[in-house]
Steps between C-alpha positions, in 0.01 A plus 500: 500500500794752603566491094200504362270756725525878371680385212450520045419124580205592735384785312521302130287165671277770635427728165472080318186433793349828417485499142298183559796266358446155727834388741569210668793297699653193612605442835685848620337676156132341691571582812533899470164560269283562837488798656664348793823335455737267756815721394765245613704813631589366837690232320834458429610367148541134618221482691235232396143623482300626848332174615178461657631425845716727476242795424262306772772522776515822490282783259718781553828326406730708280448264205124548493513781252168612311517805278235691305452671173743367281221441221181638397294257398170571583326157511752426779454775736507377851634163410816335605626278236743151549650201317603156562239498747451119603804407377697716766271525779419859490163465682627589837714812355189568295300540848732778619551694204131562526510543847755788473311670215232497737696595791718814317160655411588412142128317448239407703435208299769374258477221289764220343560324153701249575625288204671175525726329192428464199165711558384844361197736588385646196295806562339671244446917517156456650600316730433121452766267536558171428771255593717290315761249474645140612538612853308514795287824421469815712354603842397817554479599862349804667504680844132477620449573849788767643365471822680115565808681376761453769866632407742598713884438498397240741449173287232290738309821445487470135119348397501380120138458541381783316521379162257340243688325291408300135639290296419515105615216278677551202249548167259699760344837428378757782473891524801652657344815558310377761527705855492155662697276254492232708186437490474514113695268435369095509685268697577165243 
């Protein structure tokens, strides 16, 4: 991000999403398309990825790094976006992301794409998606009920009950669009 943000990069992606051209990523290219992005910038260059348990031990460690507004693209306003989602275990990291979008006042109710291997979330400009590919799909998660929120830097206080969470199967359609995306999408 410490490259990219404020720079011709950011500014050219951002002029392509306007003019209505589409965009899309793979894994790191994926992961910063949301509004909300897990930066990485508390790591150091041979650091493998933040785990689950690691985020769930403790919320406020200094590799728990979400950013905003690198990209403009509308359809993903207040959305967090991810990658190699089953494959890596990122539900648990997932949890407090959300959590401390909620808890730095950033939204009151964020929501997640989260897109394992060999998966894609196509989502067309009014908003319907559809997933595809030989993986395991999608799940799209959202923050329903703030009040169960617990965060605090001490981890038994940390509640990752306020989440509604849905998995879509690859070849699936739904609206993204949706206020409450979870429940918009069918379980299969």
């Amino acid at each position: 991000m410490n490259w990219w943000q404020h720079s011709p990069v950011q500014d050219a992606l951002n002029a392509h999403i306007a003019a209505g051209k589409p965009i899309g990523g793979t894994s790191a290219g994926l992961a910063v398309l949301g509004e909300f992005v897990y930066s990485a910038q508390g790591d150091a260059p041979d650091d493998d990825g933040l785990t689950s348990s690691q985020a769930l031990a403790n919320p406020y460690f200094s590799r728990v790094t979400v950013r905003r507004d690198f990209l403009q693209i509308p359809l993903l306003r207040n959305t967090l976006t991810d990658s190699h989602f089953a494959k890596r275990d990122r539900m648990g990291r997932t949890l407090v992301f959300l959590a401390r979008i909620v808890q730095d006042g950033w939204s009151a109710s964020p929501r997640e794409i989260a897109i394992d291997e060999k998966s894609a979330v196509l989502i067309a400009a009014e908003g319907r998606s559809r997933v595809i590919g030989s993986g395991s799909g999608a799940y799209f998660l959202s923050v329903r009920n703030r009040r169960t929120l617990a965060l605090k830097a001490d981890p038994s206080r940390f509640a990752t009950s306020p989440c509604t969470t849905a998995a879509q199967d690859r070849n699936s359609t739904s609206r993204t669009g949706n206020r409450n995306l979870a429940l918009a999408i069918p379980f299969q």
